[in-house]
Residue, then its C-alpha position, 0 to 999 in steps of 0.5 A: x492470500x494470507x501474508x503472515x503468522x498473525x494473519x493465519x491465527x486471526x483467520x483461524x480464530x475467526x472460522x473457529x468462531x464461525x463453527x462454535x455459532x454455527x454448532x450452537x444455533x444448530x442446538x438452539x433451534x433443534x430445542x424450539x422445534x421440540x417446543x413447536x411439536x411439545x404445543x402442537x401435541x398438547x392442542x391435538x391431546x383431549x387430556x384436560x391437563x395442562x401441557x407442560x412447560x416448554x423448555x428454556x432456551x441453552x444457557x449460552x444463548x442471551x436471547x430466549x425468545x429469538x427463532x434459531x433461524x433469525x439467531x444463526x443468521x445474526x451470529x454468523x454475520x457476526x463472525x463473517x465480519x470478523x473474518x472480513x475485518x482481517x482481509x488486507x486490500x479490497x476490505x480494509x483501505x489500510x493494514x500495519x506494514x508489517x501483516x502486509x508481508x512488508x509492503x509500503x503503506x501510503x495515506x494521501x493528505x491531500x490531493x488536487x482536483x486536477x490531478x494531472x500528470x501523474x508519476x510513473x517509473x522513469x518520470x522526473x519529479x520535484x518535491x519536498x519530504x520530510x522523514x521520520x521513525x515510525x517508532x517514536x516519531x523523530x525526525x531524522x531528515x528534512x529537504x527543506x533545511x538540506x541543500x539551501x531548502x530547494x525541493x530535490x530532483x529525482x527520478x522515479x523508479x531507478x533506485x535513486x532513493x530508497x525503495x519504499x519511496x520508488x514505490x510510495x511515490x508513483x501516481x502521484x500529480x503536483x500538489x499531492x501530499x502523501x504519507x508513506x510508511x515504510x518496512x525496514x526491508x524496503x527503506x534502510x534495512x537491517x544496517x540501518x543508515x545514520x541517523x536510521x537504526x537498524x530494522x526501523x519503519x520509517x514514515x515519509x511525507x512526501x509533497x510533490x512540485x512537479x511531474x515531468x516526463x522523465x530520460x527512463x522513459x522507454x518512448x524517450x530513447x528514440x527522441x535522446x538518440x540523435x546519432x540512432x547509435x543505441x546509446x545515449x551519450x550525457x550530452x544527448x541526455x542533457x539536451x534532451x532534458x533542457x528541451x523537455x523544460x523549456x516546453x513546460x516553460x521552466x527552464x534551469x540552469x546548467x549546473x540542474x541539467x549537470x547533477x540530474x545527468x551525472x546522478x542517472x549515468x552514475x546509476x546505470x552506466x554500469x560498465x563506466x564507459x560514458x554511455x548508456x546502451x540499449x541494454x543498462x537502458x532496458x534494466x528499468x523496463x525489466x525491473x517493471x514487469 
């Protein structure tokens, strides 16, 4: 699918390519057939004079003695790996974000061999990320020196952070490092946000600490409804979250289970009565299909 204006002009310079080598080769072996018939008259003639010289090869072409066939199929592989070099996705591991229509750009820097479990939507993950502007390289963010240097909690995929790294960061495991840049469109937009200006790439790199199965995950509503009133309450919310910790041996203090709660009920208790329904629960489900 072709994603941009760029794109389609290089698409359109290839195959352009593609038709001139075709047309020459075409010419080019039109020219050796006539030298083959021009030899084949000259050994069947009884003259005793000479033959006459065969012609030179096109000006255009810079091997003389190549078959016109050999030569096509070696221009044409030619402009078929322009043409290949251009496609995004299954032939290019990378592409500039903005060729991709906007899309997230993500590098892994490192990866464990273990890698398990990995993130999804919903999950709760621990993790270290410093932020810079793809521009000139400046840092404008970094979790290790904000809030005492702690990794930050999130959940992934309800919009507790910017889109991009809603995106950039699923199926990642602990002990990933990832770098993920990011278009305007899905970081801070054409406002900006102090220190971002308006319209900037950003790139994030992100480590993870821990993956967690996380309160938005659809399996998990059964288990945080303890009354089965299709709703879920921030105390039911927290206890179901200190159980899920203290299975994986890393139990928090109080004032965790407090902010992670607070953050996901301010997020999707849409009408502020205090309690997440069947349906504010469904709108991260929507938003994965």
């Amino acid at each position: 699918m072709i994603k941009s204006s760029t794109e389609y002009r290089r698409l359109k310079l290839a195959f352009s390519t593609l038709h001139r080598v075709q047309a020459q080769g075409s010419i080019y072996s039109a020219g050796y057939q006539q030298q083959l018939e021009r030899q084949r008259f000259s050994t069947s003639s009884s003259s005793s004079s000479p033959p006459p010289p065969p012609p030179p090869p096109p000006q255009f072409l810079d091997v003389p003695r190549m078959h016109g066939g050999v030569m096509m199929w070696r221009l044409v592989s030619c402009a078929f790996c322009l043409i290949v070099s251009l496609q995004p996705g299954s032939w290019s591991c990378w592409a500039a974000a903005e060729e991709l229509g906007g899309e997230v750009k993500i590098e892994v820097l490192f990866k464990p061999v273990e890698c398990d479990p990995k993130s999804k939507k919903g999950d709760l993950m621990n993790v270290h990320y410093d932020g810079f502007l793809a521009k000139d390289g400046s840092q404008f963010y970094c979790s290790r020196t904000d809030k005492a240097g702690h990794p930050q909690w999130v959940v992934l995929g309800i919009g507790q952070m910017i889109k991009g790294l809603d995106l950039g960061m699923v199926d990642m495991c602990p002990g990933e490092r990832r770098k993920i840049t990011i278009p305007p469109a899905l970081a801070f937009g054409e406002a900006g946000k102090e220190p971002v200006p308006p319209n900037a790439t950003v790139i994030f790199e992100v480590e993870a600490f821990s993956v967690s199965r996380g309160p938005r995950s659809m399996e998990a509503f059964g288990s945080m409804d303890i009354d089965n009133d299709k709703s879920l309450t921030k105390d039911e919310v927290k206890e179901y979250l200190k159980v899920e910790y203290k299975k994986e041996g890393k139990p928090r203090e109080e004032t965790f289970f407090d902010k992670v709660v607070e953050d996901i009920f301010r997020k999707n208790d849409n009408d502020k009565n205090g309690q997440i329904s069947v349906t504010e629960y469904n709108i991260y489900k929507h938003d994965e299909l």
